[in-house]
C-alpha positions in Angstrom: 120.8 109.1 67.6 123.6 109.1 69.9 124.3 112.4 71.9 126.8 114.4 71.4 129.9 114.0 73.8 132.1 116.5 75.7 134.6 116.2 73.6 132.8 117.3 70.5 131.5 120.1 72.5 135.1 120.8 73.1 135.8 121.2 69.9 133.1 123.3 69.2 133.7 125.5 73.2 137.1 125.2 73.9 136.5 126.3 77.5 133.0 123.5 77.5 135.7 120.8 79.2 137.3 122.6 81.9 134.1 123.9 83.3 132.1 120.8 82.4 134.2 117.8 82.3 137.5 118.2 83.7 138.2 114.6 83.2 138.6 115.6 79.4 140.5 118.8 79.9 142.8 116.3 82.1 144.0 114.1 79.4 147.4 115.6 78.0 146.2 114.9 74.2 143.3 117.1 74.7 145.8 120.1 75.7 145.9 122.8 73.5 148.4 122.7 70.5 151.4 125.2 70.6 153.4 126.6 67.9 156.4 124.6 68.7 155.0 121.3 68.0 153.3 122.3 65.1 157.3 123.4 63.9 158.4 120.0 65.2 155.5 117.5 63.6 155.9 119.0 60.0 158.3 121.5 60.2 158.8 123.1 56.9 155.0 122.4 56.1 154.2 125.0 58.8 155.8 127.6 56.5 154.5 126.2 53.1 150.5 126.2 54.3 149.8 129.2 53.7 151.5 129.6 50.4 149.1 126.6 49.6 146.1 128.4 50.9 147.2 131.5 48.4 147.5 129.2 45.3 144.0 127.4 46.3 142.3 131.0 46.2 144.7 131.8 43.1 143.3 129.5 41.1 139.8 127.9 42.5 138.3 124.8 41.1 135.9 122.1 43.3 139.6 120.4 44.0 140.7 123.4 45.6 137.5 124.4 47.3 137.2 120.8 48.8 141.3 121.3 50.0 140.1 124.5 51.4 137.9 123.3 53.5 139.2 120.5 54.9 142.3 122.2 55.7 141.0 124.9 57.4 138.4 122.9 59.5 141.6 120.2 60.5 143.9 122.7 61.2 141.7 124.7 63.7 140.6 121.9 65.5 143.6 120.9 65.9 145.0 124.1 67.3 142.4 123.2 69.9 143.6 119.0 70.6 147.0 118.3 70.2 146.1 114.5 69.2 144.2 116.3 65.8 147.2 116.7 64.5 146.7 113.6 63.1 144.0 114.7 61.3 145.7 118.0 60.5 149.0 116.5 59.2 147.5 115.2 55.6 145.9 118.6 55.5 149.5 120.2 56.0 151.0 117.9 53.6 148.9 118.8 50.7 148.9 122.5 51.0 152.5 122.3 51.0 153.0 120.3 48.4 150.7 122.3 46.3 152.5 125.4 47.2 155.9 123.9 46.5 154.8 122.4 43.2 153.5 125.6 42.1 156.7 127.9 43.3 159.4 124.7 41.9 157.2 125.0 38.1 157.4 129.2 38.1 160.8 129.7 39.1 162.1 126.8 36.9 160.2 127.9 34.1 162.1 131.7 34.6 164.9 129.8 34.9 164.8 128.1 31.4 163.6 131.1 29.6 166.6 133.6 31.2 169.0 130.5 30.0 167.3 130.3 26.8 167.0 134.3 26.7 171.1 134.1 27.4 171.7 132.6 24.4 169.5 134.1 22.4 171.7 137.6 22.9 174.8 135.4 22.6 174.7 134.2 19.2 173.1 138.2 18.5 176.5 139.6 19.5 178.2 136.9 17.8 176.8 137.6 14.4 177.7 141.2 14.9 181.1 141.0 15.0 182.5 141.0 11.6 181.3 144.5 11.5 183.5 147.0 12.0 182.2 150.0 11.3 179.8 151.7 13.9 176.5 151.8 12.7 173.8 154.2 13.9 171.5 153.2 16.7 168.1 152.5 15.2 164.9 152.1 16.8 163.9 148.8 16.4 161.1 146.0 17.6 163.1 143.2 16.4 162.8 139.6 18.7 166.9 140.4 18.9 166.7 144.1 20.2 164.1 143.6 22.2 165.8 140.6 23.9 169.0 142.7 24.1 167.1 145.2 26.0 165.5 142.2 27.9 168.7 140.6 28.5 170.1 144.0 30.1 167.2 145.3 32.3 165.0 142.4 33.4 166.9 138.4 32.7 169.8 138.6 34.8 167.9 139.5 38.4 165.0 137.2 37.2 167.5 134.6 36.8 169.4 134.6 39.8 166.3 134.9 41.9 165.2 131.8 40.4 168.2 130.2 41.0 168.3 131.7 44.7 164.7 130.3 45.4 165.4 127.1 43.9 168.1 126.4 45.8 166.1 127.4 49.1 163.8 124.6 48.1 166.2 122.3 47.7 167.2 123.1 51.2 164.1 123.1 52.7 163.4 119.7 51.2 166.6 118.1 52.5 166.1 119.5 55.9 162.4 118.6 55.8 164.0 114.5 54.8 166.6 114.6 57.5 164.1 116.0 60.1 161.0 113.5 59.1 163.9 110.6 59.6 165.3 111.8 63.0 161.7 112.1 64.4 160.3 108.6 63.4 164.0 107.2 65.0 164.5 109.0 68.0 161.2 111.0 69.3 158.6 108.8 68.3 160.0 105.6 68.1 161.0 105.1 72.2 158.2 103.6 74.5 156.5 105.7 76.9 157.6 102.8 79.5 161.7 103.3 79.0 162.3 107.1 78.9 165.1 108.3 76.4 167.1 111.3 76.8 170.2 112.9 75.1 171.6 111.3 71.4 174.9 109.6 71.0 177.5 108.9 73.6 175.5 111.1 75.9 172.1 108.7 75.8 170.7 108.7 78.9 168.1 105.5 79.6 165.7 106.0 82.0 164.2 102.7 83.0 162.9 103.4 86.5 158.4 102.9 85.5 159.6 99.5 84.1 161.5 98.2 86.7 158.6 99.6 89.2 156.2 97.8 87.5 158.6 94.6 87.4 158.9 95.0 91.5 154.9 95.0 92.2 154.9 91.7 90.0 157.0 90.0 91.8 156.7 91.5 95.7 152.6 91.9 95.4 150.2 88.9 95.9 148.7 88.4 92.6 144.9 89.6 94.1 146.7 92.6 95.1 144.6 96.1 94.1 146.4 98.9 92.9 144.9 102.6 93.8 147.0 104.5 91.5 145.9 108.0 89.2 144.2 106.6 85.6 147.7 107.5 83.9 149.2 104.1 84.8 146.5 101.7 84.8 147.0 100.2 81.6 151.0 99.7 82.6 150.3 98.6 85.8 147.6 96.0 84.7 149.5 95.2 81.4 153.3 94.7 83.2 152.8 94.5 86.5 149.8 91.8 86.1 147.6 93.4 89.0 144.2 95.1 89.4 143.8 98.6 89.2 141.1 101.2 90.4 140.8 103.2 87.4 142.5 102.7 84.3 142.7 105.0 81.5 139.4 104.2 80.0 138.2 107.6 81.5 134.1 107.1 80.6 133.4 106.9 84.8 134.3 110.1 86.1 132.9 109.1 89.1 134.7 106.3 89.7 138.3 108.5 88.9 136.6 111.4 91.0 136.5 109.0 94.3 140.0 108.1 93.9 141.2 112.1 93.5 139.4 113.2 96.5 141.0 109.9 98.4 144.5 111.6 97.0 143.1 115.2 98.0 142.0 114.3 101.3 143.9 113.9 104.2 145.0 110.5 105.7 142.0 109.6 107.9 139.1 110.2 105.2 141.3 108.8 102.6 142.1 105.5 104.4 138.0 105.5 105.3 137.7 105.4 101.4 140.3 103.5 100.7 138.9 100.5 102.7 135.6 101.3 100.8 137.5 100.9 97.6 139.1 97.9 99.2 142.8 98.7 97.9 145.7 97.0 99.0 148.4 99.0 97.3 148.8 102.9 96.4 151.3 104.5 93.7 152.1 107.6 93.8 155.2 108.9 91.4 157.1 111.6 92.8 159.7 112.9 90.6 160.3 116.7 92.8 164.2 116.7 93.3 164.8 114.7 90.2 163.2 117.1 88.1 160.6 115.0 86.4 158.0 117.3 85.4 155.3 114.7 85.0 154.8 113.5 88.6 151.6 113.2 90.6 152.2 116.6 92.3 152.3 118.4 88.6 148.5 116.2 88.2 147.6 117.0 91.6 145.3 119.9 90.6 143.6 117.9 87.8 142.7 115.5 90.7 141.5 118.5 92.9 139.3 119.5 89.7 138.1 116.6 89.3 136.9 115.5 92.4 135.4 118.7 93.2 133.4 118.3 90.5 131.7 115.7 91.5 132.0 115.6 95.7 131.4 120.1 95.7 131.0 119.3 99.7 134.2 117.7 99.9 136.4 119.4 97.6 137.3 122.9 96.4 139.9 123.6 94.0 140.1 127.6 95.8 140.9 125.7 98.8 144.3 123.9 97.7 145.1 127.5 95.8 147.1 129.3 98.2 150.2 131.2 98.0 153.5 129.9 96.0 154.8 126.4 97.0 158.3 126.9 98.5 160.7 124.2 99.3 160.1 125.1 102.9 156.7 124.9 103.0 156.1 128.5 104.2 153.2 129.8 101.7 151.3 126.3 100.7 148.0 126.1 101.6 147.2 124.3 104.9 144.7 121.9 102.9 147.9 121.1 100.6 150.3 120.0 103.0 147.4 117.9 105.1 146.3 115.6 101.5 147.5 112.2 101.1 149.1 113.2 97.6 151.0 115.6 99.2 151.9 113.6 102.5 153.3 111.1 100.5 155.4 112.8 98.0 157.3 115.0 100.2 157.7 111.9 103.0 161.1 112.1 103.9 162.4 115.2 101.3 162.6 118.1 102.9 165.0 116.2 105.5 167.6 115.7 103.3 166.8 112.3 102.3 168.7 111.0 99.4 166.2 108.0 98.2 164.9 109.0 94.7 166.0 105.8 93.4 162.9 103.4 92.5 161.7 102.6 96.0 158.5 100.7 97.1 157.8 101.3 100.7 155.2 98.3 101.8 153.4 99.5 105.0 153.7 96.2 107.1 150.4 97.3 109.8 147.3 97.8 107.2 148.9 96.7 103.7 147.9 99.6 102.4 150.4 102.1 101.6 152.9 101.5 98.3 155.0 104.5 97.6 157.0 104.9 94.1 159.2 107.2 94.1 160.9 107.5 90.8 164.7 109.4 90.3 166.9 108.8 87.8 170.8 108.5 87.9 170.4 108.0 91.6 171.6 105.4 94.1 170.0 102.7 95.7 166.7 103.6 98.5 168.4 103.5 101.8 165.0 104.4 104.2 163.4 101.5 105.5 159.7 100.9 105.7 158.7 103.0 108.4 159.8 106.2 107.4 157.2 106.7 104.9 154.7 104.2 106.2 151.5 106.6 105.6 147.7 105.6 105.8 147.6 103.7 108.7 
């Protein structure tokens, strides 16, 4: 029998990856889900759930028991990885549509017997007409009394609340269409490579990873090895056509733990294991005045964890925590500004260098330094090779 693996044990210990396996706690689809994307992914299905967990106590059967239970079980583990949302999503769907169901059958079944009740007392008052003559008040249990006092107590607030809540329905359901459309068109149908932002006449396309990817194919040797972090191995082995390090099949933590502590270690011990690694290039993606939040420097801890974990003598995470990091420099740890990652990102940026477009800086002495720096709207890299000519 197979053992089994952190992340099941993750789903089980939410904390068991973070102080285990940091590799797992790395990956961005094994974050935590948060209340916003459960609103964005089915929107008005976060709101009918639990009316459909009401109507599957209401009236339990083995259907409902067995929609019980898998709802509950998908949507908690998904609250604990965002990519179980997948999982959770059919879950969603049929609790909703269960509670929806149900509240569209009551309230247009109060709907039809207020109308029906309406006319009832209609033709009543019709018929007593002719007579002109008061007659006295009698008690009476007659279907037309009692639907006279029916009609002017209970009908006409039980029939505009049906109206009102089917109306809200309808509502929901349109929005719910309108939203399901925008998000398989616009936030889930762009690549990962070609970064979209804005709608309309203000579209912004960000292109800068393809065009990166499009310069080491055609300004590398085609042996050349890429030390870049597992994020872009697949990209940079399917576009750019070149041999990576590690890649984002994450099963050797090892192997992604040497190549954090060479990005956590200053220059001289990361070129040593550079050469061991025997990498031509490294990528780093620094996105710090362009305000890309998914840079290296944002993953640098992950790195820092990671590493540690498996070289302890080399690497501490308490060491790189120091202080607030300030554009001046003035409270980062001393460890911080000495690493490679580090070095590398903030070559050139505190000087008032304007070079954020895409710009691959090729050392000329050891071959071993590439430097991607990625900034959008910006204007063409105007540094030359030496300014940021690191690792040698």
């Amino acid at each position: 029998m197979t053992p089994w693996t952190g992340r099941f044990w993750t789903l089980l210990n939410p904390t068991y990856a973070k102080k285990y396996i940091p590799i797992i706690a790395s990956v961005s689809e094994h974050q935590p889900t948060t209340w916003a994307t459960y609103i964005f992914d089915v929107h008005v299905l976060a709101l009918a759930a639990p009316a459909g967990l009401y109507f599957c106590f209401k009236g339990m059967r083995d259907a409902q028991l067995f929609l019980l239970t898998f709802a509950l079980t998908a949507i908690y583990f998904s609250g604990i990885m965002i990519r179980l949302m997948l999982v959770a999503a059919p879950a969603f769907v049929l609790l909703g549509s269960l509670a929806i169901s149900s509240t569209l059958d009551t309230y247009a079944t109060d709907l039809r017997e207020a109308t029906s009740s309406s006319g009832m007392a209609a033709d009543a008052a019709a018929l007593a007409e002719p007579s002109s003559t008061p007659q006295p008040v009698k008690k009476s249990k007659s279907k037309v009394a009692s639907s006279k006092q029916l009609l002017g107590g209970v009908l006409p607030y039980r029939r505009d609340t049906a109206v009102v809540v089917l109306l809200l329905l309808l509502g929901g359901l349109i929005s719910y269409s309108k939203h399901c459309k925008w998000v398989t068109s616009e936030a889930y149908s762009s690549p990962s490579i070609v970064l979209i932002s804005g709608w309309g006449p203000h579209r912004v396309v960000l292109d800068d990873f393809r065009e990166a990817y499009y310069w080491l194919r055609h300004n590398t040797a085609p042996d050349a090895k890429i030390m870049s972090w597992w994020d872009y191995g697949y990209q940079i082995t399917s576009m750019a056509n070149r041999t990576v390090i590690v890649d984002n099949n994450t099963w050797n933590n090892t192997h992604i733990a040497t190549v954090g502590r060479a990005m956590a270690s200053n220059e001289e011990d990361a070129y040593e294991i550079i050469k061991r690694l025997d990498v031509d290039y490294v990528l780093v993606i620094f996105g710090g005045l362009s305000g890309y939040s998914s840079d290296d420097i944002n993953k640098f801890l992950w790195m820092v964890r990671i590493s540690g974990g498996v070289f302890p003598a080399h690497i501490q995470e308490k060491n790189y925590l120091s202080g607030q990091v300030s554009k001046e420099n003035s409270s980062c740890s001393g460890l911080l500004l000495r690493d490679t990652m580090y070095t590398v990102s903030s070559c050139e940026v505190w000087s008032g260098s304007t070079c954020w477009a895409v710009g691959m800086l090729q050392c000329t002495q050891q071959q071993v330094c590439m430097v991607v720096r990625i900034g959008w709207g910006c204007g063409p890299c105007t540094d030359t090779e030496e300014d940021c000519c690191l690792l040698r």
